[in-house]
N, C-alpha and C positions, 0 to 999 in steps of 0.2 A: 391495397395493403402493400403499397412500395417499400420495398428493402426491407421484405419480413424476413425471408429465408436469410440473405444477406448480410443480418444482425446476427444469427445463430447459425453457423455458416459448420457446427459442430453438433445439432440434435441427437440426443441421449437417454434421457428418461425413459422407461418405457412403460410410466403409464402416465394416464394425464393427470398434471399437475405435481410433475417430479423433475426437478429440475437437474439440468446438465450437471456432470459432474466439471470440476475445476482442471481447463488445461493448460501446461506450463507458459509463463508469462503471462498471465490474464492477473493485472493490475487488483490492487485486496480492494476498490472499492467495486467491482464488477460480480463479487462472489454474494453467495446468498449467505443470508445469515446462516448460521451453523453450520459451515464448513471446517474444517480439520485440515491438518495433514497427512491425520492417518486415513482421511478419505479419499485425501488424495492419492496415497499408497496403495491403494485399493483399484484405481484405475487401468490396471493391469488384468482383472479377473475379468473371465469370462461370464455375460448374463444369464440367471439357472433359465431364463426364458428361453435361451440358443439351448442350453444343453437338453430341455426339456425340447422343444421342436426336433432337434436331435435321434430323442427317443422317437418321437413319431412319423420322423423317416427310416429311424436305424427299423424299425416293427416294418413301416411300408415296401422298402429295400429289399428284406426278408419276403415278401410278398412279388413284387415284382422280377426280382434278379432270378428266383427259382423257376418264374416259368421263361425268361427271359437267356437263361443257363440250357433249357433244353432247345429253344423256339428253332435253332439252325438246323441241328435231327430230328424234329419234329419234323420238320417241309420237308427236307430232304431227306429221309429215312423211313420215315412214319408215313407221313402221307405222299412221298416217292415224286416229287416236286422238283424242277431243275435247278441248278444256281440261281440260275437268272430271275425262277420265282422266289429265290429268297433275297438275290437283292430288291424286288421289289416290297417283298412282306419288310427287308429290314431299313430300306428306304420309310416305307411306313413308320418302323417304332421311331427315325430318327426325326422326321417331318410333320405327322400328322396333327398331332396337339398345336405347332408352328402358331398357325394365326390367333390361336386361342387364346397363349402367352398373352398378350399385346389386351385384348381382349378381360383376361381377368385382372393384370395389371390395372387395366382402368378405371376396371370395377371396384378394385380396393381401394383406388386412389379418391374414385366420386365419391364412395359411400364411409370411406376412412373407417372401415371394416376389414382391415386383411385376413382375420383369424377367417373369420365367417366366410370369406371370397373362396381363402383354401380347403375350408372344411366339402362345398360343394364338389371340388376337385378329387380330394381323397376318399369320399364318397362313391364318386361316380367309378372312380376305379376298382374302387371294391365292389362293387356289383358287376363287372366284368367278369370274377374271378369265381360267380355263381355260372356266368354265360358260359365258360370254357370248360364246363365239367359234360357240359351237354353239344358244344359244337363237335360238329364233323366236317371235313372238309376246309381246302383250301379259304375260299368265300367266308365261312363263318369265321376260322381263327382271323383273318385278315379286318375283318369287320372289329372283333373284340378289343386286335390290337390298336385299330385306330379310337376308339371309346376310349378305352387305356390310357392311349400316350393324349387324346383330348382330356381326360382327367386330371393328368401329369402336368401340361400345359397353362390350366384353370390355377391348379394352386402351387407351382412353380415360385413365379413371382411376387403375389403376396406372402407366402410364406418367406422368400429372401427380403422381401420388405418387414416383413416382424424383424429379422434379425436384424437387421441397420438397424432399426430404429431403438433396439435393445442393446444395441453394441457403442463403447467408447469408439469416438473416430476414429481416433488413431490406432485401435486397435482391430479396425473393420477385416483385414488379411487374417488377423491370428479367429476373429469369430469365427467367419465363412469357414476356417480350415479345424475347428473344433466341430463344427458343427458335420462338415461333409468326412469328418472323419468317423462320426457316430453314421451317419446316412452310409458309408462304407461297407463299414463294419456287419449292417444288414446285408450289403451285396456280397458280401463274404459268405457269411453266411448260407445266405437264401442257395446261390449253385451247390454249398456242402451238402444241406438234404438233397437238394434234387442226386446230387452222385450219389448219397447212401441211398437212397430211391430206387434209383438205377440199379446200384451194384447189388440189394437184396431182391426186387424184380424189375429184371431188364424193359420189361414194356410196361413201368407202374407209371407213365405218362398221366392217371387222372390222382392218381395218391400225390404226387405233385402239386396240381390244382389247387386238392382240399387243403394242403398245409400252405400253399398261397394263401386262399380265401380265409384261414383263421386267422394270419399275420394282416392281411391287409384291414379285418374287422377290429383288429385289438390295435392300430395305428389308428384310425377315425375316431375310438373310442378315448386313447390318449389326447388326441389334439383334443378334442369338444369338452373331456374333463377338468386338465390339467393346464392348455395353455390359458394365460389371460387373456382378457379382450381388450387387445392394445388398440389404442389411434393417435398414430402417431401424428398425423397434422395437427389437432388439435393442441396434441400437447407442446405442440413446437410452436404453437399460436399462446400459448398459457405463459410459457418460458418467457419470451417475447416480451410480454407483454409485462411480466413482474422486472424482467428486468428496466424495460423502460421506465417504470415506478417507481426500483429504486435508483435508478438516474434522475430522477424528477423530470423526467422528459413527458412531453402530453402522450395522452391515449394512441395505439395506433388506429390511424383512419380505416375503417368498416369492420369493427371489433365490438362488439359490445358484449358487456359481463353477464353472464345469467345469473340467478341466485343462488344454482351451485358454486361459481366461481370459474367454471368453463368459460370457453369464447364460445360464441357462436360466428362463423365467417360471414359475410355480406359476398354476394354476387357469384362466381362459377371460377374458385380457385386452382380448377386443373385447366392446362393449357397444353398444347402441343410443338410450343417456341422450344424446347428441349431441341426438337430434331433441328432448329438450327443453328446451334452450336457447334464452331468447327471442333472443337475437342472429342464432343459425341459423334457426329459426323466420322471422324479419322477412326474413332475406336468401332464404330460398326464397319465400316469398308473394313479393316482390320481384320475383324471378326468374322467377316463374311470370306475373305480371300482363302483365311488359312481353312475356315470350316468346308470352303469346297476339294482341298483337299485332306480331310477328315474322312477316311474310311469307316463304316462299323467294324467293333472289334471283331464281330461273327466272322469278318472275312479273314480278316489275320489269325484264331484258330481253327477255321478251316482249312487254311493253307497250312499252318503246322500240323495237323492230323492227316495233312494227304501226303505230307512229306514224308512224317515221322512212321506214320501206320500203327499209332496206335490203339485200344481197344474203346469205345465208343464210351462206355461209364467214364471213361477218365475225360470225357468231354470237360462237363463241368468244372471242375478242377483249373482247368486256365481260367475261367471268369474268377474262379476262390483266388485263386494267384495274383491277378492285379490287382484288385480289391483291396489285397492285402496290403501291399504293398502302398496304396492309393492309401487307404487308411493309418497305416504308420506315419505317413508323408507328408499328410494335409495339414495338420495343425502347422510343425516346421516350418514349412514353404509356405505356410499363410502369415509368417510371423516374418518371413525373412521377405515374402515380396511387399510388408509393410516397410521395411529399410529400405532397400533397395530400388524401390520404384514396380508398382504393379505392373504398369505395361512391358517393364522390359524381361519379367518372370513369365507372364503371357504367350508373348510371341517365341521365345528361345524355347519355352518348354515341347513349340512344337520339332524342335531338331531334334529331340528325344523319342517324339512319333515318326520320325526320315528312320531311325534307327530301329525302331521294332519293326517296320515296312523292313529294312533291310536283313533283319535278325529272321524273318518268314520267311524273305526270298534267296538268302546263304543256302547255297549246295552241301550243308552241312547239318543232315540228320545226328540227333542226342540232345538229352536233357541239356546242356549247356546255352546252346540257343533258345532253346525253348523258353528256359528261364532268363535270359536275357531279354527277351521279346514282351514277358510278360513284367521283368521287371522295368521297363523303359515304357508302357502301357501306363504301368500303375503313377510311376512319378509324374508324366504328360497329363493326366487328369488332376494330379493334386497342384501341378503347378498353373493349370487352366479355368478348371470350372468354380472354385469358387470365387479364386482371385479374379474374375470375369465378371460377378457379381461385385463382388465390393470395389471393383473401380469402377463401374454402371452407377453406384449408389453415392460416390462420393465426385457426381460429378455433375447432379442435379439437383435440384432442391427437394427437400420432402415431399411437396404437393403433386410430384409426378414422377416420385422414386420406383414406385412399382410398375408402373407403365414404360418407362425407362428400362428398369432391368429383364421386362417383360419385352420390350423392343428387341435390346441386344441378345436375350435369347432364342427369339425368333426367328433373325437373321442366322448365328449360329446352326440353329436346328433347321432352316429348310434349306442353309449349303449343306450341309451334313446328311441331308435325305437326295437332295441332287449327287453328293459324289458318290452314295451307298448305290442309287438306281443304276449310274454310269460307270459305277466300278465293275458290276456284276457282267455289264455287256463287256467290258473290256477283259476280262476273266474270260468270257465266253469267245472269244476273239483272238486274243492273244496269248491267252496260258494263265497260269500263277504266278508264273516267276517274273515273266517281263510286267505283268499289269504293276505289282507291287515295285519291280524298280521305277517303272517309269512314274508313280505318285511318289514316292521318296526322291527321285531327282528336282523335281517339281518344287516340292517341299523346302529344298536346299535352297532352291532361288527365288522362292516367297518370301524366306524368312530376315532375311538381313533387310529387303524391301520396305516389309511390314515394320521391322526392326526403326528404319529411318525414320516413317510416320509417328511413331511414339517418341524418339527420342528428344531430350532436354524438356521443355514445361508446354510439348504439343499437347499434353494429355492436362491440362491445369483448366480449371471451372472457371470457366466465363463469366466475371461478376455482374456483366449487363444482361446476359441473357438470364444468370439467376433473377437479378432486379424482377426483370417482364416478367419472367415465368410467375412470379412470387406477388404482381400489382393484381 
């Protein structure tokens, strides 16, 4: 199927047999019949398919963030655990799921089921949330959390594959950042109970639990109801193919119509030529460099709690803080690294992380830092994690979209579980104060680096290696 993706180099519909919507300069005889221009007006809006996915992270979020809000006094307070076993427990939340990404990605990709890929994922994590009501001990929470973050992993990436494949191109920054601003909004959330938790019984660690395990069940319940069952190959094979039609151009070669009016593919349309693209190549080294110096946030209010001394309830409350803020921020900065170029909102957002590093390690106990730290936290995520995803997605073809962004977030997540393990020795070794200047120094001289690798059209899609990926 030479130069299939390469013809629709903009997949949109999100369901099969819904064709792209019209994007500027595309000549009126390329357009399908019954087109408008108040449809074209229309390409601005976001798909209720993100905003509904949304909901069933914003509910999962709410699930996860609340036991995820106490997990640092849990080890270290609860079960009397040292730093060092919580950068290993938090090495775990950041790494664990890792190779699983890559892994469910390709299972949405083979079986052009993503709905179904994710729902095993959101699944499995919600039966975790049965596990921790009854674990004791180091051993067991450690176990849970790696189930968890392998749940987290599984449907990661097909579920950012629904959303590309729901999203106008051009607007793939402004989706990711409506959608992780609803996914947010749960993380806001979820730490608020756990503090009102807290603050009406100090050790209600399993009252916790159980209003995880209700959000996490009422999020599985959403996706299996309410999302469609999108496939997105397919329908980028359907597109294709009417539009060769109406160009009077012949059939494409290994296509055949069924008597629904579906394609059916001929031969084994996922390939792994993606990873040799230097554009994807440059954005995983990218991604890999700055995620090794990615601390977990547990470590940054830790270090503000040992600074500040304050009263252990008000834990949660810094996760509510960036969330917030993450949440206000996402859609904006999804819109604005659609101008501007994703890669270079990317990599600068991590100078925003040198500065909350620096905002923990300031000799300057009070709320002022505090809320500085947490608000340079929250914009660093909104300027990173989705826009991470939609430039993964807009730099492959459909047939290996989710395998792809499942790549580049696996890279991500096991530098980010390597610098959580190595932060915590260096903690142990050198103090708070120097460990955190000395990854924020670091940071300063990654970043203009990383900077160079993205800049001008390093990051632009390889039309030959789409070609291959796509024969």
């Amino acid at each position: 199927m030479s130069g299939l993706v390469r013809a629709v180099p903009g997949e949109t519909g999100s369901q099969t047999g819904t064709p792209s919507r019209d994007r500027p300069g595309d000549p009126p005889g390329d357009r399908p019949p019954g087109r408008s221009s108040a449809g074209r007006r229309r390409t601005g809006r976001v798909s209720s398919t993100v905003v509904t996915l949304g909901v069933v992270s914003f509910l999962t979020d709410v699930s996860s963030e609340a036991v995820a809000a106490i997990l640092p006094l849990y080890v270290t307070a609860a079960l009397g655990m040292s730093i060092v076993a919580y950068g290993v427990v938090d090495g775990l939340v950041q790494g664990a799921g890792a190779l699983v990404r890559v892994a469910g990605g390709w299972a949405a990709d083979r079986t052009d089921r993503p709905k179904w890929v994710a729902a095993v994922g959101y699944g499995l994590s919600a039966l975790t949330r049965v596990g921790l009501l009854f674990a004791a001990g180091l051993p067991a929470v450690a176990g849970l959390v790696v189930t968890d973050r392998i749940g987290k992993g599984i449907r990661t990436a097909p579920r950012d594959a629904l959303i590309a494949a729901s999203a106008n191109p051009r607007n793939l920054g402004r989706s990711f950042g409506v959608h992780r601003a609803l996914d947010t909004a749960g993380a806001a959330l979820g730490p608020l109970l756990a503090f009102a938790v807290l603050w009406a019984v100090p050790d209600g660690w399993t009252t916790v639990f159980v209003i995880s395990l209700g959000a996490a069940v009422l999020g599985v319940g959403a996706l299996v109801l309410l999302v469609p069952d999108l496939r997105p190959r397919q329908a980028a094979w359907l597109r294709t193919h009417r539009t060769r039609e109406s160009r009077g151009l012949p059939k494409c070669k290994g296509c055949t119509c069924d008597a629904a009016g579906g394609l059916q593919p001929a031969g084994r349309p996922f390939s792994w030529a993606f990873l040799r693209g230097g554009a994807t190549v440059r954005l995983l080294l990218v991604a890999g460099v700055l995620g090794l110096l990615t601390v977990g946030d547990g470590f940054v209010y830790l270090a503000l709690q040992d600074r500040d001394g304050f009263a252990t309830h008000w834990f949660p409350l810094l996760f509510v803080g960036t969330n917030v803020v993450y949440m206000l921020l996402a859609a904006p900065v999804g819109r604005l690294a659609d101008r501007v170029g994703r890669g270079h909102v990317l990599v600068w957002g991590h100078v925003l992380l040198a500065g909350a590093y620096a905002c923990a390690a300031a000799p300057f106990p009070g709320a002022a830092t505090t809320l500085a730290a947490l608000v340079l936290l929250g914009t660093f995520y909104a300027m990173t994690d989705g826009v991470l995803a939609a430039l993964t997605s807009a730099l492959v073809p459909t047939s290996v979209r989710a395998t792809a962004i499942g790549t580049a977030q696996t890279v991500t997540a096991v530098a980010r579980m390597i610098a959580s393990a190595g932060f915590g020795v260096l903690w142990y070794a050198s103090g708070r104060v120097d460990a955190l200047w000395i990854v924020a120094a670091a940071l300063v001289v990654a970043v203009p680096v990383c900077a160079y690798l993205v800049r001008g059209g390093r990051l632009a899609p390889d039309d030959a290696l789409t070609r291959e990926t796509s024969a």
